[in-house]
Legacy VTK file of the C-alpha trace (Angstrom):
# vtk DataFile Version 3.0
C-alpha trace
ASCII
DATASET POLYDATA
POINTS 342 float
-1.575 7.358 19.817
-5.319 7.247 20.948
-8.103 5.781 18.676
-9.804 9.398 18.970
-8.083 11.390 15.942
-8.911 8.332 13.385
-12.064 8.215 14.659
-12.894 11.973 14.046
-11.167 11.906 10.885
-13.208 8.701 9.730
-16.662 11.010 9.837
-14.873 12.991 6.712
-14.761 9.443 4.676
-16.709 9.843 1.240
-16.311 7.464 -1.769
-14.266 7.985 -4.877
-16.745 6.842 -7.157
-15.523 4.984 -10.317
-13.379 6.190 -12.464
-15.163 6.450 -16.169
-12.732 4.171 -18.652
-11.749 5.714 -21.791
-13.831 4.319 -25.144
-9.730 4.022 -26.082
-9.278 1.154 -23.525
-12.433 -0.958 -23.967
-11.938 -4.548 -21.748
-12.367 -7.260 -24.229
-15.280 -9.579 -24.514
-13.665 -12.732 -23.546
-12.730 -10.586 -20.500
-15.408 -9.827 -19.854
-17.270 -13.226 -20.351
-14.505 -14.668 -17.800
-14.780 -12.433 -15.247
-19.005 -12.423 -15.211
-19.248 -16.161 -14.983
-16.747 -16.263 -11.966
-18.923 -14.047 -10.119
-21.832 -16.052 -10.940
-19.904 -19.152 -9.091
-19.395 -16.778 -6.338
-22.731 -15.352 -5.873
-23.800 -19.123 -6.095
-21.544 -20.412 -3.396
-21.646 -17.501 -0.309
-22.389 -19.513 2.275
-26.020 -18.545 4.440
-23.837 -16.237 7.015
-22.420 -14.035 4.219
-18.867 -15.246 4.077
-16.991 -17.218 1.434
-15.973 -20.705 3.347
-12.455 -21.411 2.892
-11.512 -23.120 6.094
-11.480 -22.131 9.553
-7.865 -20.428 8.075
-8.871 -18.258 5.337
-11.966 -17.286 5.726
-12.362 -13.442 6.363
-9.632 -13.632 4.059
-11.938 -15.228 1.284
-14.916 -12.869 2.131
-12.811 -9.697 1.549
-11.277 -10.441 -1.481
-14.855 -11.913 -3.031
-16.572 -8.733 -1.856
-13.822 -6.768 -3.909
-14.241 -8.515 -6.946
-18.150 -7.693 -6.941
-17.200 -4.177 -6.767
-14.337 -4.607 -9.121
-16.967 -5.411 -11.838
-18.705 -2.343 -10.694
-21.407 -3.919 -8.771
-22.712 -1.785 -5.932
-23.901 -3.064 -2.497
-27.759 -2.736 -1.989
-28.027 -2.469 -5.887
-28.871 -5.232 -8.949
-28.491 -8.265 -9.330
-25.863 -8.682 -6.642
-26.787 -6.135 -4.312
-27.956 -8.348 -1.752
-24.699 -10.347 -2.044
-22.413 -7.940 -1.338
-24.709 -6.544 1.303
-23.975 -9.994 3.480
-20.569 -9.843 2.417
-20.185 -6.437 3.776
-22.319 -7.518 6.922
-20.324 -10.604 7.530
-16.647 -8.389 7.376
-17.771 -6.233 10.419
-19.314 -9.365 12.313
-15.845 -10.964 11.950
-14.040 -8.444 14.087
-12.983 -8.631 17.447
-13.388 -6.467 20.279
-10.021 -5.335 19.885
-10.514 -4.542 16.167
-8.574 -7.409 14.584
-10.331 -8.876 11.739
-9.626 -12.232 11.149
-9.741 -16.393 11.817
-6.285 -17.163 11.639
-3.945 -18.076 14.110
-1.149 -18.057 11.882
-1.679 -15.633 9.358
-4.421 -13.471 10.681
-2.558 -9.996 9.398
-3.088 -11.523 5.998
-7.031 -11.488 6.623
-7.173 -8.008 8.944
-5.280 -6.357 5.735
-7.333 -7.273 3.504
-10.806 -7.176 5.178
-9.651 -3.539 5.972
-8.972 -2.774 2.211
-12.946 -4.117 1.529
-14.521 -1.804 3.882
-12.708 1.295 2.494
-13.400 0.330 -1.216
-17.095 -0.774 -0.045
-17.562 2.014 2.401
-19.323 5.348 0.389
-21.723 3.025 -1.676
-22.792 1.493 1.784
-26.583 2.746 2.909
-26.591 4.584 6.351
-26.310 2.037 8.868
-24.307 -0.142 7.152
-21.604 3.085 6.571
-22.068 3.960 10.340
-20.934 0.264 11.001
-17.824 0.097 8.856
-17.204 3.568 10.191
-16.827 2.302 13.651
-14.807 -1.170 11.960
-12.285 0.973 10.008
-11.281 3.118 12.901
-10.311 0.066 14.876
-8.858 -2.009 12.320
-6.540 1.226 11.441
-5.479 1.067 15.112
-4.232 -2.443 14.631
-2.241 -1.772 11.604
-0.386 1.318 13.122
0.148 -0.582 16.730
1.522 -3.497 14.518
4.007 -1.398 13.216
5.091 0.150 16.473
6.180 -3.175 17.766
9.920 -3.342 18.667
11.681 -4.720 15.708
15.420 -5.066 14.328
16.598 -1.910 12.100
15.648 -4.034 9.037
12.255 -5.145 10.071
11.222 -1.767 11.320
7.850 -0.437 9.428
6.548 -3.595 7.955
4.249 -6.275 9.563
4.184 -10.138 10.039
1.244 -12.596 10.266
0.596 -11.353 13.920
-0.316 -7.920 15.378
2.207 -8.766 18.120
5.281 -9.773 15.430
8.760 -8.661 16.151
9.200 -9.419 12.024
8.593 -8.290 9.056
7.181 -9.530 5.332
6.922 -7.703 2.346
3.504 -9.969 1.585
1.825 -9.138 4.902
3.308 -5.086 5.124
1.879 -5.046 1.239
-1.814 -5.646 2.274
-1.257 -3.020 5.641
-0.142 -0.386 3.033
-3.264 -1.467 0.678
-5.223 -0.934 3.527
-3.743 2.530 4.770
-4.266 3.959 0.938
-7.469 2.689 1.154
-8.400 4.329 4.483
-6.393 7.667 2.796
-8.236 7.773 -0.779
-11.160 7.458 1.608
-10.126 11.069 3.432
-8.927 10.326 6.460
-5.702 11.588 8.247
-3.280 9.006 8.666
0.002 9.509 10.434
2.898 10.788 8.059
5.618 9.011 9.927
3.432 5.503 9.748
3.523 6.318 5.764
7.378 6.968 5.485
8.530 3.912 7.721
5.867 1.570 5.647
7.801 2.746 2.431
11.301 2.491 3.942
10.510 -1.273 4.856
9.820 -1.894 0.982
12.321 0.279 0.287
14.766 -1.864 2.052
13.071 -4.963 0.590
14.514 -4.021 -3.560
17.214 -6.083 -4.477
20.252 -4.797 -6.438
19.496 -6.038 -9.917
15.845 -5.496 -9.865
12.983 -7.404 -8.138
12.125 -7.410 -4.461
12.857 -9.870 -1.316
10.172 -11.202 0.878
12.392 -10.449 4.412
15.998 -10.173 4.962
17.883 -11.267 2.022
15.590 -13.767 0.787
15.481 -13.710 -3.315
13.593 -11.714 -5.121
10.495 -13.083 -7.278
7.340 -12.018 -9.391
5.016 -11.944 -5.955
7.390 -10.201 -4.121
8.246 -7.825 -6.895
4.844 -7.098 -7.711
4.151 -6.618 -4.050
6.986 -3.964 -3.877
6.247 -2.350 -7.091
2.090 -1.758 -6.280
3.412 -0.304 -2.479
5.783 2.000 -3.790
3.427 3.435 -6.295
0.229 3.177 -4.198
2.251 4.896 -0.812
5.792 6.373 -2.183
6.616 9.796 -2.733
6.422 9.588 -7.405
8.782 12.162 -7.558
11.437 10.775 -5.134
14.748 9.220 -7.221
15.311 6.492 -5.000
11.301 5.296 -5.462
11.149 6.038 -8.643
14.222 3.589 -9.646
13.114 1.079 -7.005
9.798 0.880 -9.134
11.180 1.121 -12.952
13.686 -1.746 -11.404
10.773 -3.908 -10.230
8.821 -3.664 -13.752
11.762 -4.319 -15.777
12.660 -7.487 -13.236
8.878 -8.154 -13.959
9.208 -8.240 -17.786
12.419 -10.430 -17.751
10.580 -12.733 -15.915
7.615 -12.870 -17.817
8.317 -15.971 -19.758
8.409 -18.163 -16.955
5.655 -19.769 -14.720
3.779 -17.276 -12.732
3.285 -20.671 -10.386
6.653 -20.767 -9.032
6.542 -21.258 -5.451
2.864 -22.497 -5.252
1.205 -19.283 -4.880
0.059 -18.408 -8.771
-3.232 -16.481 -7.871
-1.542 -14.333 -5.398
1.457 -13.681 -7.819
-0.926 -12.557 -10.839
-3.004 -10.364 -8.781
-0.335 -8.157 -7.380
1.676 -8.941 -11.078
-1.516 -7.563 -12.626
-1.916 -4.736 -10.117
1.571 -3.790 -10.405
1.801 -3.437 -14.422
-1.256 -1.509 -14.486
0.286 1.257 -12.253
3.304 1.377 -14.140
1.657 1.883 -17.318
3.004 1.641 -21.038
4.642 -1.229 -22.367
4.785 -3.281 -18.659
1.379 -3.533 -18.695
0.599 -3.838 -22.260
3.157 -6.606 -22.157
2.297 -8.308 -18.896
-1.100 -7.980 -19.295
-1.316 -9.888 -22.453
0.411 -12.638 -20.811
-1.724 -12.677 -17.324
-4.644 -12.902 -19.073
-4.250 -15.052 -21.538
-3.357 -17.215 -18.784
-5.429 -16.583 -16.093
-8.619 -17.429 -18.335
-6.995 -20.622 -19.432
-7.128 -21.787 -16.415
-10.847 -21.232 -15.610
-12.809 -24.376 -15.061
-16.288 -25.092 -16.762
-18.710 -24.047 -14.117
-16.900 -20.877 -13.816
-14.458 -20.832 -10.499
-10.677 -21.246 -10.346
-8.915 -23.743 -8.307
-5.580 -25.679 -8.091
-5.369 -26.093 -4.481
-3.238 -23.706 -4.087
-6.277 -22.413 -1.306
-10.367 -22.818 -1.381
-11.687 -21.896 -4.868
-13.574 -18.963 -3.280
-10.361 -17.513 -3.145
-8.549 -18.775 -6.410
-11.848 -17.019 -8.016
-11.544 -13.737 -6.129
-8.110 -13.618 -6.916
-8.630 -14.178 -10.615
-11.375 -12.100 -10.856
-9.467 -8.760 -9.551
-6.465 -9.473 -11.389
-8.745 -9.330 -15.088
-10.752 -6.034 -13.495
-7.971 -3.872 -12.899
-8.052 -2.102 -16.309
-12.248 -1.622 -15.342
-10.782 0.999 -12.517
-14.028 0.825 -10.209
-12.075 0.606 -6.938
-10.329 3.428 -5.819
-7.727 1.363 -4.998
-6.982 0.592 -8.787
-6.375 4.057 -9.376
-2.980 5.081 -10.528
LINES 1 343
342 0 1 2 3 4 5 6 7 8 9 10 11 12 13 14 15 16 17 18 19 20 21 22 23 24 25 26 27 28 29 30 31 32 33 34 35 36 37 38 39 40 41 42 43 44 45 46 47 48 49 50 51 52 53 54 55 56 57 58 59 60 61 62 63 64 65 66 67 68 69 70 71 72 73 74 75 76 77 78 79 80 81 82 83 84 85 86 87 88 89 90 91 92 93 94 95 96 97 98 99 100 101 102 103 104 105 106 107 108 109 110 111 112 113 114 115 116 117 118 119 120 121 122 123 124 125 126 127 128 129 130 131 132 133 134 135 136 137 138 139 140 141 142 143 144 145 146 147 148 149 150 151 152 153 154 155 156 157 158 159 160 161 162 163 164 165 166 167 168 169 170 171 172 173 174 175 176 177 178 179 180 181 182 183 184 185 186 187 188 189 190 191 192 193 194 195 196 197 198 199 200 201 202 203 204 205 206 207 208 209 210 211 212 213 214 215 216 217 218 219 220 221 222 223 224 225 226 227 228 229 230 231 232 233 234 235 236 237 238 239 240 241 242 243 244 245 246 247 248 249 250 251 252 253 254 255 256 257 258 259 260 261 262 263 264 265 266 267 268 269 270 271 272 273 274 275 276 277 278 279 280 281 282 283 284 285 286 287 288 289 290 291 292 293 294 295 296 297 298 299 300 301 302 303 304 305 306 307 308 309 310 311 312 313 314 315 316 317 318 319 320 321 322 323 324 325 326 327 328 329 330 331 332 333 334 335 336 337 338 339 340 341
């Protein structure tokens, strides 16, 4: 496939907008209070050249997901008191990509970052002022090429459709194909024409990925847990057909593997953040009592673990990206980004 038809359909890109909350679903003070002073340590530490330092691993990586939680508050680029902010964050995505449109630091891992940087520019992209939208224009189209080329790479029946930590991967992860199909919605809430068949084969690899027994596996037979689950759960609802009897049970599975788990640590396997931000994203698309009941519990104790200046940190990665994290998992419920839309 040629970079041509995304290109043309890119020019038809136009934003969202936020969704208005119901007076009926006010976010609670404390919430709130959480949430602002985290972006206060974040706007406080972007480095001079725009980005959010987290290592020469993790550092596109960083920048996207800080840029998102900005706009998750409803912050606008160009605009108040973090306009400028988001501005360099925006400026210092599209400097990060290569000629070949991956976005990205990592050597191992660099999916990870081109995912996610990809999922910034769509949610970023109609709020963006004229050369700045002409710019992620041009950065989209390419960065869509490398997700669909990704997926055409030869793989084993089982792998086929997902994605690994490298464009050239002959594997596939449900962590790594969950950011692709982030970034594909994005790209698609955003109006452009993305192929059908890249769609159906992403949603047959996390298809393929549900466990009997609820929950989803990270590759192969692996075991299922709350990262992976949520993963599986938010791609299914974000990408899958609602209607469809095989999605629709993979899903209701996932949530109810996602409430029996609920008492335990959400820090199992060292990756907490990452676990309560697709947890959190995951409850609030399947509504009702998963997210009234997992949300109670994520936030309770994702604020508990905030630290006096206002950033989160364990070393599970830099802070910059413990506070992103943190910060989109409380915002979901504020439905700015399109991508938060059920």
């Amino acid at each position: 496939m040629s970079l041509r038809p995304i290109i043309l359909t890119l020019v038809a890109l136009s934003f969202l907008g936020p969704v208005v909350r119901a007076e009926d679903e006010p976010i609670p003070r404390e919430v709130q209070f959480a949430v602002d002073r985290g972006l206060e340590w974040l706007n406080k530490n972007q480095d001079r050249t725009g980005t959010w330092n987290a290592g020469n691993s993790a550092t596109a990586a960083a920048t996207g997901l800080a840029t998102m939680a900005f706009m998750a508050r409803g912050h606008v680029p160009g605009q108040g008191p973090y306009g400028d902010t988001l501005n360099r964050g925006i400026d210092a995505i599209i400097g990060l990509q290569a000629r070949d449109g991956l976005i990205g630091s990592a050597s191992n891992g660099v999916m990870y970052e081109h995912g996610i940087c990809t999922v910034a520019l769509c949610e970023a992209y109609g709020m963006l002022d004229e050369r700045r939208q002409n710019l992620a224009k041009n950065a989209i189209s390419k960065a869509v090429r490398v997700i669909l080329d990704a997926q055409r790479v030869a793989k084993s029946a089982d792998d086929q459709g997902g994605w690994r930590y490298t464009p050239q991967a002959h594997d596939s992860d449900i962590s790594v194909s969950g950011w692709q199909l982030m970034a594909l919605r994005g790209v698609t809430n955003a109006g452009a024409n993305i192929p059908q068949r890249a769609i159906d084969e992403g949603v047959a690899y996390i298809l393929r990925r549900a466990v009997v027994g609820g929950g989803f596996s990270y590759s192969g037979n692996s075991e299922p847990n709350p990262a992976r689950t949520g993963t599986g759960v938010l791609a299914l609802s974000l990408m899958g057909q609602p209607t469809d009897p095989v999605v629709k049970s993979a899903v209701k599975s996932g949530g109810d593997y996602l409430l029996r788990t609920a008492g335990s640590t959400y820090a199992s396997g060292g990756y907490y953040y990452y676990t309560v931000y697709y947890c959190s994203q995951a409850a609030w698309q399947l509504g009702g009592n998963y997210w009234t009941a997992l949300n109670l519990r994520l936030s309770a104790d994702i604020r508990s673990r905030q630290k006096a200046d206002g950033h989160w940190g364990d070393g599970e990665s830099s802070d910059s990206y413990c506070t992103a994290m943190a910060i989109l998992a409380l915002t979901v419920p504020y439905r700015y980004l399109p991508i938060y839309q059920r």
